[in-house]
C-alpha positions in Angstrom: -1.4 -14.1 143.2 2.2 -12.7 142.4 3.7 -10.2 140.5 3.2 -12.4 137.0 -0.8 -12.8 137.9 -0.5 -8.8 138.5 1.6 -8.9 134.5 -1.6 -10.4 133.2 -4.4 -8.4 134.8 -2.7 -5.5 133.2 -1.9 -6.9 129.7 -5.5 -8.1 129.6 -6.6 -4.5 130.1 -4.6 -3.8 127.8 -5.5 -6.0 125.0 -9.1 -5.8 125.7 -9.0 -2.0 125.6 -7.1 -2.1 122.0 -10.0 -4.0 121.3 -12.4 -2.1 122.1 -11.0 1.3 121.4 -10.8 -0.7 117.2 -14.1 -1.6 117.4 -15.3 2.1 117.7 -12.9 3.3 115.5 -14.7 1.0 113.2 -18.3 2.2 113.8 -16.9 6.1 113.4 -15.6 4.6 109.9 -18.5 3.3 108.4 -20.8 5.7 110.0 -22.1 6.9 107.0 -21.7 3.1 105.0 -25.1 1.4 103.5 -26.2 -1.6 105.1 -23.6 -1.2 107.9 -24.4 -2.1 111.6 -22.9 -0.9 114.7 -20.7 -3.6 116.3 -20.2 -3.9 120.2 -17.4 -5.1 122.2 -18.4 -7.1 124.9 -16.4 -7.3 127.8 -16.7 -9.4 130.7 -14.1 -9.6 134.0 -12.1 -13.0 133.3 -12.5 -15.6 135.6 -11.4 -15.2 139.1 -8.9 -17.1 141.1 -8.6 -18.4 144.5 -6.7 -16.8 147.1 -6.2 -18.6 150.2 -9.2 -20.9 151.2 -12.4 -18.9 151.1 -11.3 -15.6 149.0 -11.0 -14.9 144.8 -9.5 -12.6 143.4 -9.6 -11.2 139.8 -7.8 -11.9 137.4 -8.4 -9.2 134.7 -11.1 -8.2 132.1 -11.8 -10.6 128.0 -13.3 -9.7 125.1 -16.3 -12.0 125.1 -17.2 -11.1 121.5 -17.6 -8.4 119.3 -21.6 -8.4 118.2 -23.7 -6.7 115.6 -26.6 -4.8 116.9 -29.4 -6.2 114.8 -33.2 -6.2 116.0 -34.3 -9.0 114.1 -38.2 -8.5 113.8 -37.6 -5.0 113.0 -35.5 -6.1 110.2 -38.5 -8.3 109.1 -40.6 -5.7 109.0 -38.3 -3.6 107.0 -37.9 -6.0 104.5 -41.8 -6.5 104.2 -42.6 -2.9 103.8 -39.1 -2.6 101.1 -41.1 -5.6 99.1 -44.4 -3.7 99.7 -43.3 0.0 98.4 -41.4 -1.2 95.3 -44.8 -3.6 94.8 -47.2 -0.5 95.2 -44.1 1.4 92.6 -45.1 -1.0 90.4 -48.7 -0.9 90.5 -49.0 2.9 90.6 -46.8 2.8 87.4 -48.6 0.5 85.1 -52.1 1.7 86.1 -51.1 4.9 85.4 -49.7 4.1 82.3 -53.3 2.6 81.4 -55.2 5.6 82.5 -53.1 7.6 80.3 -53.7 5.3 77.3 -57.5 5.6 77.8 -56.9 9.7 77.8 -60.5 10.0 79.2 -61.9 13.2 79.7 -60.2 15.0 76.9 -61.3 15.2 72.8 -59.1 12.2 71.7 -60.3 9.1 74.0 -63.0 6.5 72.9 -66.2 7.7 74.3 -65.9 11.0 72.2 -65.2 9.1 69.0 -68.2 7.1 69.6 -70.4 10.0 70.6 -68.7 11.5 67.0 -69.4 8.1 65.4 -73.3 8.1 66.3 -73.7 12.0 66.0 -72.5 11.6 62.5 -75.4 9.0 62.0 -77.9 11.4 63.6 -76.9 14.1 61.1 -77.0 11.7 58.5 -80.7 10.8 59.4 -81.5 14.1 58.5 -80.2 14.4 55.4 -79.7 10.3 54.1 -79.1 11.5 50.4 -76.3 13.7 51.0 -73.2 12.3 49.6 -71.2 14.7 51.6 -72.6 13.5 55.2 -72.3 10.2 54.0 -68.5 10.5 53.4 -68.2 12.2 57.0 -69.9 9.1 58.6 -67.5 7.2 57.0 -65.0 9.1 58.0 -65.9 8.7 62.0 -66.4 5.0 61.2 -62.9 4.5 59.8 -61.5 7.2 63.2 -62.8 5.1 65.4 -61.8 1.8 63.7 -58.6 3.2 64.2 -58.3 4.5 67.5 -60.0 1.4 68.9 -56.9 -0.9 66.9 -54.5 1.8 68.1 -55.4 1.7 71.7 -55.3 -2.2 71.7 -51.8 -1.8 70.1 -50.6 0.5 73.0 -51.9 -2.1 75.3 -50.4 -5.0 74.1 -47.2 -3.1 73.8 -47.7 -2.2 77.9 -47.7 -6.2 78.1 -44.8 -6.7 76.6 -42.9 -4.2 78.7 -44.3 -6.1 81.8 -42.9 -9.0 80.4 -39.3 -7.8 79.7 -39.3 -5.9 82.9 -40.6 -9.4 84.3 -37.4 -11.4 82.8 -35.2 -8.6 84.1 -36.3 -9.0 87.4 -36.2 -12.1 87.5 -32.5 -12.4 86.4 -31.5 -9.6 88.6 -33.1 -11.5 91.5 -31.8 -14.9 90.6 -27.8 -13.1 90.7 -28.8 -12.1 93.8 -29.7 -16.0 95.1 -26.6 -17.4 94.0 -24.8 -14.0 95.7 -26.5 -15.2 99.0 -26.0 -18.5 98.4 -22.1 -17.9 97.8 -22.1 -15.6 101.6 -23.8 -18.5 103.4 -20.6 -21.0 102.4 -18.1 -18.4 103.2 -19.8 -16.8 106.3 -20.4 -21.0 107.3 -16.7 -21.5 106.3 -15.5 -18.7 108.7 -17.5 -18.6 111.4 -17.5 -22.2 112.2 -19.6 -22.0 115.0 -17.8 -19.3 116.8 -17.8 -15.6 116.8 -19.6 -13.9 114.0 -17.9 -12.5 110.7 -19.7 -9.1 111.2 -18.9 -8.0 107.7 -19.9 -10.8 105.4 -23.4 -10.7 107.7 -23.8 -7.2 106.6 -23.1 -8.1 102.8 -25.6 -10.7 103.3 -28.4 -8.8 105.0 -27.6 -5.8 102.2 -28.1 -8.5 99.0 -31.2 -9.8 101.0 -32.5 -6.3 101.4 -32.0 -6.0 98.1 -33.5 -9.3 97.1 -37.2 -7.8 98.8 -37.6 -5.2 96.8 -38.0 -8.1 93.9 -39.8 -10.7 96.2 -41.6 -11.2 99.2 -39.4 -13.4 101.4 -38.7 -14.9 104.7 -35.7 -16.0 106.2 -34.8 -18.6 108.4 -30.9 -18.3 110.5 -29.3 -22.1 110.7 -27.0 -23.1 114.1 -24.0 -22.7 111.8 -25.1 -19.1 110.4 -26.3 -19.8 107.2 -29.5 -17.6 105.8 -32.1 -19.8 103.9 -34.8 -18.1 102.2 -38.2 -18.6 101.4 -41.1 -17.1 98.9 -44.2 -18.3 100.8 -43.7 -22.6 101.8 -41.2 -22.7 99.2 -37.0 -22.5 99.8 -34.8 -20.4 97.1 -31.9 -20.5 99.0 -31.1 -23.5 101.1 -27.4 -22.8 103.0 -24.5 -23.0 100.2 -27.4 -23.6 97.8 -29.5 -21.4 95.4 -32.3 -23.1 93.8 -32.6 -20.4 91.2 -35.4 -18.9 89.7 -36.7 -18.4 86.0 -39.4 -16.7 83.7 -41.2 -19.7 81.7 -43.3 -18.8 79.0 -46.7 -21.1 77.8 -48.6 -20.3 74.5 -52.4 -20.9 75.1 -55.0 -20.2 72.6 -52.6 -17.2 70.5 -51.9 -15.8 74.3 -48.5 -15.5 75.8 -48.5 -16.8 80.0 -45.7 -16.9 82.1 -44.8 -18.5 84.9 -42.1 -18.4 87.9 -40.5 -21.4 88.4 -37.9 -22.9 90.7 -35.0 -23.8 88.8 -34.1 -26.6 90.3 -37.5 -28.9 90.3 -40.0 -26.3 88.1 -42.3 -25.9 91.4 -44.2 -22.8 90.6 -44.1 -20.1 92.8 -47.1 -17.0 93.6 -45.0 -14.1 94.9 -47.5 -11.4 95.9 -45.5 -8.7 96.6 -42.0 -7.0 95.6 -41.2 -5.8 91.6 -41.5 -9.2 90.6 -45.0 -10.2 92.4 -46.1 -6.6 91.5 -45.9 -7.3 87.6 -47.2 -10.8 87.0 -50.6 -9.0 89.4 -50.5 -5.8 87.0 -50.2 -8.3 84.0 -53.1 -10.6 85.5 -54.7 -7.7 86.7 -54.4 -4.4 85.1 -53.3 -5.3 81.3 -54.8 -8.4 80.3 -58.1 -7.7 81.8 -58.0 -3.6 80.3 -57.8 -5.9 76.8 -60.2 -8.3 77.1 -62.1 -5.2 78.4 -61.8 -3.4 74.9 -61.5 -7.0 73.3 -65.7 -7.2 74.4 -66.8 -3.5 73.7 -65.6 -3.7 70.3 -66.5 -7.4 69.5 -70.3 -5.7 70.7 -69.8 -2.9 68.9 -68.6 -4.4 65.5 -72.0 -6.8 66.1 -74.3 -4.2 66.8 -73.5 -1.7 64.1 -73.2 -4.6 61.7 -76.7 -6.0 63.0 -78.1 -2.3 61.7 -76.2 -2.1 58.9 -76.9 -5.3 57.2 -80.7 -4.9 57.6 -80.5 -1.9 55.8 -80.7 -0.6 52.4 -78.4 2.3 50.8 -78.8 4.4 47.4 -77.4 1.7 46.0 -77.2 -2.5 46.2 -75.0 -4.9 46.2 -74.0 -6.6 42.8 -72.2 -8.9 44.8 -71.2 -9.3 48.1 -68.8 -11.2 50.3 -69.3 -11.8 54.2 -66.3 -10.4 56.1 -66.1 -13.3 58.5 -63.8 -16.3 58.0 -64.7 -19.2 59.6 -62.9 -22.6 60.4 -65.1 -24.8 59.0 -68.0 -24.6 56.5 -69.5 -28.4 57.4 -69.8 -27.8 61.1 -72.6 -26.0 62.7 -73.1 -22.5 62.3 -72.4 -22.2 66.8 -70.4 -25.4 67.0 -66.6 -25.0 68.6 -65.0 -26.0 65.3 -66.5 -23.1 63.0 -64.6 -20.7 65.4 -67.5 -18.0 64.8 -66.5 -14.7 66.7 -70.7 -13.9 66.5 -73.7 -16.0 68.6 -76.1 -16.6 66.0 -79.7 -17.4 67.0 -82.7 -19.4 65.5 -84.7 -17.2 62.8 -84.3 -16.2 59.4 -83.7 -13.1 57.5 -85.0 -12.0 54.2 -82.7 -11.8 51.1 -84.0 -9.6 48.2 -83.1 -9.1 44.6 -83.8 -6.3 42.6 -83.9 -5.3 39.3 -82.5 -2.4 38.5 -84.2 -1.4 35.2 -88.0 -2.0 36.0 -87.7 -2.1 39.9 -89.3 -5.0 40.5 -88.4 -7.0 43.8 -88.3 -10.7 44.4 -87.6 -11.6 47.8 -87.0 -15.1 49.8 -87.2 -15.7 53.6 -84.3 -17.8 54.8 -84.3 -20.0 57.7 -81.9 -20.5 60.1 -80.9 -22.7 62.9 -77.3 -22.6 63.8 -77.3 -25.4 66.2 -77.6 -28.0 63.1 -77.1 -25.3 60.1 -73.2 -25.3 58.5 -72.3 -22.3 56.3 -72.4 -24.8 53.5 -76.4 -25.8 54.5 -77.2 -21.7 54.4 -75.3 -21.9 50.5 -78.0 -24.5 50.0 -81.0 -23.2 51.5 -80.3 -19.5 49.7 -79.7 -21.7 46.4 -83.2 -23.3 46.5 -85.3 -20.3 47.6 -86.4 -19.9 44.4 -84.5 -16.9 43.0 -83.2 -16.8 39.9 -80.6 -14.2 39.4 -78.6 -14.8 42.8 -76.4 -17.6 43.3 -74.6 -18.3 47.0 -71.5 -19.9 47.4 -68.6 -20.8 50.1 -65.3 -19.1 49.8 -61.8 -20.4 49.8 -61.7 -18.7 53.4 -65.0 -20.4 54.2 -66.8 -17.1 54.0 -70.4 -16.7 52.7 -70.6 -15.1 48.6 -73.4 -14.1 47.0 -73.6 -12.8 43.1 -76.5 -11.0 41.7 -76.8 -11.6 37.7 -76.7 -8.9 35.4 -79.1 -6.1 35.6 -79.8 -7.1 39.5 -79.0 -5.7 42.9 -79.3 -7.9 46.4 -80.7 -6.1 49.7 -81.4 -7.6 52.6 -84.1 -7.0 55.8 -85.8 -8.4 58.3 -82.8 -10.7 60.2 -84.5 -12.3 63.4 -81.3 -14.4 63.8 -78.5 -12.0 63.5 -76.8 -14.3 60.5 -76.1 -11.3 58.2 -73.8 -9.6 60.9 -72.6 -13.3 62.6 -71.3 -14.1 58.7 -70.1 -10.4 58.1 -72.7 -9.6 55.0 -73.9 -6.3 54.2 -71.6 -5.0 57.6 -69.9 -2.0 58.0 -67.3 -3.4 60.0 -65.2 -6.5 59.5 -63.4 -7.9 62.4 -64.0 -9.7 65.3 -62.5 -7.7 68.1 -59.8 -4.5 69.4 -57.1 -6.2 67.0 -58.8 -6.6 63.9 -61.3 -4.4 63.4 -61.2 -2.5 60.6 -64.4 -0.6 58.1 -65.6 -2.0 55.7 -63.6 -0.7 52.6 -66.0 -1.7 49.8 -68.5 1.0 51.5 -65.3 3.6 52.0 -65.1 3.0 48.3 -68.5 3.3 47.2 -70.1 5.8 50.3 -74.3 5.0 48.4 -73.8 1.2 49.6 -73.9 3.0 53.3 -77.5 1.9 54.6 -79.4 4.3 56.0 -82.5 3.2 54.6 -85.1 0.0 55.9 -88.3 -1.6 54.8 -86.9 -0.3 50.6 -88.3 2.9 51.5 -86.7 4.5 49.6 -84.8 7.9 50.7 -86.0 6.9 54.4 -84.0 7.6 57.4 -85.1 4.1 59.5 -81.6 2.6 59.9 -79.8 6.2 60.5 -82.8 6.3 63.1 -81.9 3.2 64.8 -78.1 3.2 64.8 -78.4 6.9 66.5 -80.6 4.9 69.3 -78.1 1.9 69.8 -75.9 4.4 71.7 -78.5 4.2 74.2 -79.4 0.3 74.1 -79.1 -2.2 77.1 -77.3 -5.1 75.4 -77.3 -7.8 77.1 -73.6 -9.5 76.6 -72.4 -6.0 78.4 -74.4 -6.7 81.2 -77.3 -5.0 79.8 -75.6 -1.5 79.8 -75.0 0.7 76.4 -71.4 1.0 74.8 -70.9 3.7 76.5 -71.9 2.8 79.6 -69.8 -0.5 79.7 -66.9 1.6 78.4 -67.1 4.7 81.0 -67.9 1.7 83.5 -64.6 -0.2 82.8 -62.6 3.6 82.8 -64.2 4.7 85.9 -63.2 1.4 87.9 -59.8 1.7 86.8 -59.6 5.4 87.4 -60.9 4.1 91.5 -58.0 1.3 91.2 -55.3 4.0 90.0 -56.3 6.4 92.8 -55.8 4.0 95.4 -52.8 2.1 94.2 -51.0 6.1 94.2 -52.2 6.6 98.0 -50.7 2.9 98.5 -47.7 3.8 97.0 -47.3 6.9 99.3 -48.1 5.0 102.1 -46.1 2.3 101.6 -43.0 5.3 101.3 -43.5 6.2 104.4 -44.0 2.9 106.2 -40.8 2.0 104.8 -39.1 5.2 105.6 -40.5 4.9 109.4 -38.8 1.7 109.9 -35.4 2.4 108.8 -35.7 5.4 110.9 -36.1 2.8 113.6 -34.1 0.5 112.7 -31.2 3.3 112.5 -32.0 4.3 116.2 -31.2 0.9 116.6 -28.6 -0.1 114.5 -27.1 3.3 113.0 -23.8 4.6 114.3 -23.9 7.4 116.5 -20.7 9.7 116.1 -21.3 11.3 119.1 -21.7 8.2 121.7 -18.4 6.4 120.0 -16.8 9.4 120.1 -17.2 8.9 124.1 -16.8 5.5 124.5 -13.3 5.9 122.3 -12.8 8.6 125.2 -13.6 5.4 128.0 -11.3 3.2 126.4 -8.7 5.4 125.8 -8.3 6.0 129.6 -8.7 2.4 130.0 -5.7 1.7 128.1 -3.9 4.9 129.7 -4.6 3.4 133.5 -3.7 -0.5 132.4 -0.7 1.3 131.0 0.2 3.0 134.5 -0.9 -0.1 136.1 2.0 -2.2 134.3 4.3 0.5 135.2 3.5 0.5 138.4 3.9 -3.6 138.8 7.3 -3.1 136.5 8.6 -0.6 139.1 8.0 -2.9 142.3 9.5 -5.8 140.4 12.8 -3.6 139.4 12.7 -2.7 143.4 12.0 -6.4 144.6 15.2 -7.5 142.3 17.7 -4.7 143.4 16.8 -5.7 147.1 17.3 -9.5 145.7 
């Protein structure tokens, strides 16, 4: 090797060191940048040379590459436990948000207006005459009509901010796929199978961090450095390609249910974790099932009441009355599909009396009824030719049941084995079907004497008072054969259990997160300190490649004087 061979060893060392001695200064730089990893120069001795017949020699030092330092399961992980904490965030939030609508525990929450709503009854048993406690029965009836409607407002309006949160998300994340998408093409563009374009990989891995916290992903690195990404089986980013993602929205039965899709060929996807996966569970989960919840106590409780009420007899009858359920049809079977009844009605009869008002005297008709093969329009007819004179039944416009005393007459009613006075809504205190409609009867707010609190047409008895203070105790069997109250402290205690946990999950799943970056910036973070001493080693690299170059220049400029 000669004096040129001896040029390019030092200029080498020189060049590498510049390198190197840039790639720290880089690292200090961004110590404190988001998302940023430290690079390292690699440097290798270049290859050697052969000197004479059985020696090498060296011929210098190269910059192999300059290299992220990226542990690549830990990343995984990281990006697991983002999707998981900002899922649990999710979960705490919208449970919580229930438990606060419920408001258990404290004097304005559902199981103290029905313990008001029945003690009201209880007081009226003791005094059924009294005008005054009559109104204040009312009064509890027509509170807790209201805070059952209200509540069920509040929770449908909790669905609907799932669902705009939902289509935010979901935008948000799909920006983020075509961002991705857009860094694979340039990143593929740049690199081109050589070194790696450190910074647009740190972009990347940033917008995919970011893209976790909306979805449960997985990744998968191509030869030529592209990122594709998966939920579950399914790719949303293939290369230069986003599939794109969007909210699609089904009506089913009155009910709003939404979907994720792929853009790109509709397959559905089931994310189970991050914001995104988080939501549709609390909406599957959480909302819809806290309103069907309250959709069946208060379908029971409008029932049950009504199923009391209409057997009963007040200071006063009816000169006319009107059932407060509309159904579909009036041909079809009382318990067929197409009459749409929100009540089971069961084989029996009932008893329909009318009275007349002057002399007192009673007639009274047993009505039978089978509502596998009995239409509204049959009971018309069967209530028509029982024999009474001074009633007449007919069907309503909104195929409801009507029936008109004549003049001088009051109707009553008793004795209902089949539960067809409180399936077609006559004689009821409540009208109403369920959370959203419910609503007291306002006929009876009007006229507080047609409130029964009498059976049997004893008159000035207690017997129905009696027996709607006991139904806050009855096993019914539709709730599982617990009370109102129990089915409704039942359905609040379990969620109170769920909301618990999902706020020790969310605390967990803080600090799982915050353990792994921890790691993964022992790893990956920039130390100040250690590139503050390799700057120091490359600095006196340079300096001695600087001397060594001298050095050669010197015996050159002696070699050429001698020359």
């Amino acid at each position: 090797m000669g004096l040129n061979g001896a040029l390019q060893i030092g200029q080498s060392a020189l060049m590498t060191s510049q390198a190197a001695i840039q790639v720290a200064g880089n690292n200090m730089a961004n110590a404190a940048t988001p998302g940023y990893h430290r690079q390292v120069a690699s440097i290798v001795p270049a290859r050697d040379d052969r000197v004479g017949f059985n020696s090498f020699v060296g011929t210098g030092v190269r910059l192999r590459d300059i290299g992220r330092v990226v542990d690549t399961a830990l990343q995984s992980r990281i990006r697991s436990a983002i999707s998981r904490e900002s899922g649990t965030s999710i979960d705490q939030r919208f449970l919580s948000s229930i438990e606060s609508l419920q408001n258990e525990l404290t004097d304005n929450d559902l199981s103290t207006r029905l313990s008001e709503f029945f003690n009201s009854f209880s007081e009226l048993s003791n005094n059924p005459n009294d005008d005054a406690v009559r109104s204040v029965v009312l009064r509890q009836a027509s509170g807790i009509a209201g805070h059952i409607n209200s509540l069920r407002g509040e929770y449908v309006a909790v669905r609907s901010e799932v669902d705009r949160s939902l289509a935010a998300s979901i935008e948000a994340a799909d920006g983020l796929l075509g961002q991705i998408a857009a860094i694979n093409a340039e990143i593929t563009q740049v690199e081109q199978g050589a070194a790696q374009a450190n910074g647009l990989r740190d972009r990347r891995d940033a917008l995919v961090d970011e893209l976790s916290s909306f979805l449960d992903i997985s990744t998968v690195e191509q030869a030529n450095g592209a990122l594709d990404v998966f939920v579950g089986s399914l790719p949303i980013v293939l290369a230069g390609d986003s599939r794109g993602i969007e909210l699609r929205t089904t009506s089913n039965n009155g009910e709003t249910e939404v979907q994720l899709r792929i853009s790109s060929d509709g397959s559905t996807l089931t994310p189970e974790d991050g914001s995104i996966g988080a939501l549709f569970r609390q909406r599957a989960e959480t909302v819809d099932p806290a309103i069907d919840t309250l959709d069946t106590f208060t379908t029971q409780f409008i029932y049950q009441v009504n199923k009391i009420h209409s057997q009963g007899q007040g200071k006063a009858g009816w000169t006319n009355v009107t059932g407060l359920v509309r159904l579909a049809s009036a041909t079809d079977a009382l318990n067929a599909d197409a009459t749409e009844a929100p009540f089971r009605i069961t084989n029996g009869s009932f008893k329909l009396h009318v009275t007349n008002t002057t002399t007192g005297l009673r007639e009274s008709a047993q009505i039978l009824i089978d509502p596998s093969t009995m239409s509204l329009t049959d009971v018309v007819t069967a209530i028509n030719a029982a024999g009474l004179s001074n009633v007449t039944a007919s069907v309503t416009s909104n195929n409801s049941l009507r029936l008109v005393a004549a003049g001088g007459y009051e109707l009553s009613f008793s004795d209902d084995s089949s539960g067809a006075m409180a399936g077609l809504g006559v004689n009821a205190l409540f009208g109403g079907s369920d959370a959203s409609d419910i609503e007291l009867n306002e006929i009876i707010l009007n006229n507080p004497e047609l409130l029964a609190t009498a059976k049997d047409h004893v008159e000035g008895s207690n017997g129905a008072a009696l027996d709607m203070v006991a139904l806050q105790d009855l096993a019914i069997a539709d709730l599982g054969n617990r009370s109102l109250r129990g089915y409704w402290l039942a359905a609040v205690n379990d969620h109170a259990v769920r909301t618990s946990a999902a706020n020790d999950e969310a605390d967990g799943a803080g600090l799982v997160r915050q353990s792994l970056e921890a790691q993964a910036q022992a790893v990956s973070g920039v130390s100040v300190d250690e590139e503050a001493i390799d700057l120091l080693s490359f600095q006196r690299q340079f300096q001695a490649a600087a001397r060594y170059i001298t050095v050669i220049d010197e015996a050159m400029q002696t070699l050429l004087s001698i020359a």
